[in-house]
C-alpha positions in Angstrom: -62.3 -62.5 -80.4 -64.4 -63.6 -77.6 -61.2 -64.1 -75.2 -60.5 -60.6 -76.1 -63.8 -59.2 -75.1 -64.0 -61.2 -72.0 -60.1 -60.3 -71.1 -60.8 -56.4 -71.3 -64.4 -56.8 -69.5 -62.7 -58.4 -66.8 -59.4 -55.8 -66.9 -62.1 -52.8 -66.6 -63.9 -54.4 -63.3 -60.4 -54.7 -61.7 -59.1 -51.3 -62.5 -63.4 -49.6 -61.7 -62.9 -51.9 -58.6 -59.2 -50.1 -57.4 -60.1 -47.8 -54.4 -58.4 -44.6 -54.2 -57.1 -44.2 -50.4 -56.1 -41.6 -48.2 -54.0 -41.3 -45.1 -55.1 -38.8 -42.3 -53.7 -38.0 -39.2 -55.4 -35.8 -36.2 -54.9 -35.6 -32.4 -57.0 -36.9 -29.7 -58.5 -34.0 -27.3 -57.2 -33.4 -24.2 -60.0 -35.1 -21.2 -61.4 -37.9 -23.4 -64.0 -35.1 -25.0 -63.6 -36.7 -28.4 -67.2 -38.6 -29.2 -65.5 -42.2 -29.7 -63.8 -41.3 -26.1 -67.3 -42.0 -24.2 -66.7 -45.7 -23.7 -63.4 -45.3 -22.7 -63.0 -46.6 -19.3 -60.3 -45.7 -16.5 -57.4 -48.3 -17.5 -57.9 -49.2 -21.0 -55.3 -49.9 -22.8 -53.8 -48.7 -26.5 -55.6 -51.6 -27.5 -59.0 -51.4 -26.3 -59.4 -47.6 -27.2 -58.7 -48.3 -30.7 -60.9 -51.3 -31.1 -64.3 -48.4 -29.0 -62.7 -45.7 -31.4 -63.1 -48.2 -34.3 -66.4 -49.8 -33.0 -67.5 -45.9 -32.6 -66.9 -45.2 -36.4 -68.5 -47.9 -37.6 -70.9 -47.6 -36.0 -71.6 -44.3 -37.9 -70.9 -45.8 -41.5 -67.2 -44.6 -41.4 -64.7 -48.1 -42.5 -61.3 -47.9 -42.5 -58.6 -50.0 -43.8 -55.9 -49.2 -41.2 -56.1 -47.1 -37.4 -53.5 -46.9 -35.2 -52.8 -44.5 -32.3 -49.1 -43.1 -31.7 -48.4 -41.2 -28.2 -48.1 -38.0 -28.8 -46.6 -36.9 -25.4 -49.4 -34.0 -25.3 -51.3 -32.3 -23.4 -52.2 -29.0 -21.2 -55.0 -27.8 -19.5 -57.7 -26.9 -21.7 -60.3 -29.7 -22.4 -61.4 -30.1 -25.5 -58.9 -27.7 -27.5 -55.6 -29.2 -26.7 -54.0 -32.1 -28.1 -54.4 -35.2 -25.7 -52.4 -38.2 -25.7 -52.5 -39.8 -28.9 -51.8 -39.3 -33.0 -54.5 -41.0 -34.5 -53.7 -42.3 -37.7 -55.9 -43.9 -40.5 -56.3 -44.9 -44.0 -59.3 -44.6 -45.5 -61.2 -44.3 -49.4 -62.8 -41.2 -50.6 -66.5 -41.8 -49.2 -65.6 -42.7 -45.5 -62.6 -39.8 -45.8 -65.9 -37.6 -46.5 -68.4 -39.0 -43.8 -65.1 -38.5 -41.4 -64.4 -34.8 -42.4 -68.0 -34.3 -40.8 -66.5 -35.1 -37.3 -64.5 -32.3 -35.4 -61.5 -33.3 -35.8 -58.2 -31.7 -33.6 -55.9 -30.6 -36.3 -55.9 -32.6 -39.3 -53.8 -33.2 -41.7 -52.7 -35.6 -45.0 -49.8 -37.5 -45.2 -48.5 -40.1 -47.4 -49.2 -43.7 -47.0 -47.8 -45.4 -50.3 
């Protein structure tokens, strides 16, 4: 009896413990206005603007599991309303997805990431 008790109380903290994730996708901003985009530097690479994009975030109490950036070949004239360089994609739980959500973000949108 007592292994049975101790089997389900340890089955429940696994499944309470399972995070529910989401995978979100938006664009960059053409001109670097995004608000991680302040540290960039002239001739950082992929690399180095994910890591300030990531250091930006949490930095504001937003964690992720996964960020990556995808060229998106974008771009025109109009700072701050035109899609810039880069598909930024991320997985992320319900809490941080709502902390993000706060942040304008250049079209948005869900995809799946099972």
């Amino acid at each position: 009896m007592k292994k049975l008790i101790l089997f389900l109380v340890i089955a429940g903290s696994i499944a309470c413990s399972k995070k529910k994730f989401h995978c979100i996708q938006f664009y960059s901003r053409e001109c670097d206005t995004d608000p991680w985009a302040e540290n960039y530097q002239k001739g950082d690479t992929e690399d180095e603007k994910i890591a300030k994009m990531g250091f930006f975030l949490r930095n504001i109490n937003i964690d992720f599991e996964e960020l990556t950036f995808e060229d998106s070949g974008g771009g025109c004239r109009g700072c701050h309303t035109c899609v810039g360089n880069h598909l930024i994609q991320m997985k992320l739980d319900e809490e941080n997805l709502e902390r993000l959500l706060n942040l304008d973000l250049l079209e948005l949108s869900y995809y799946n990431c099972d």
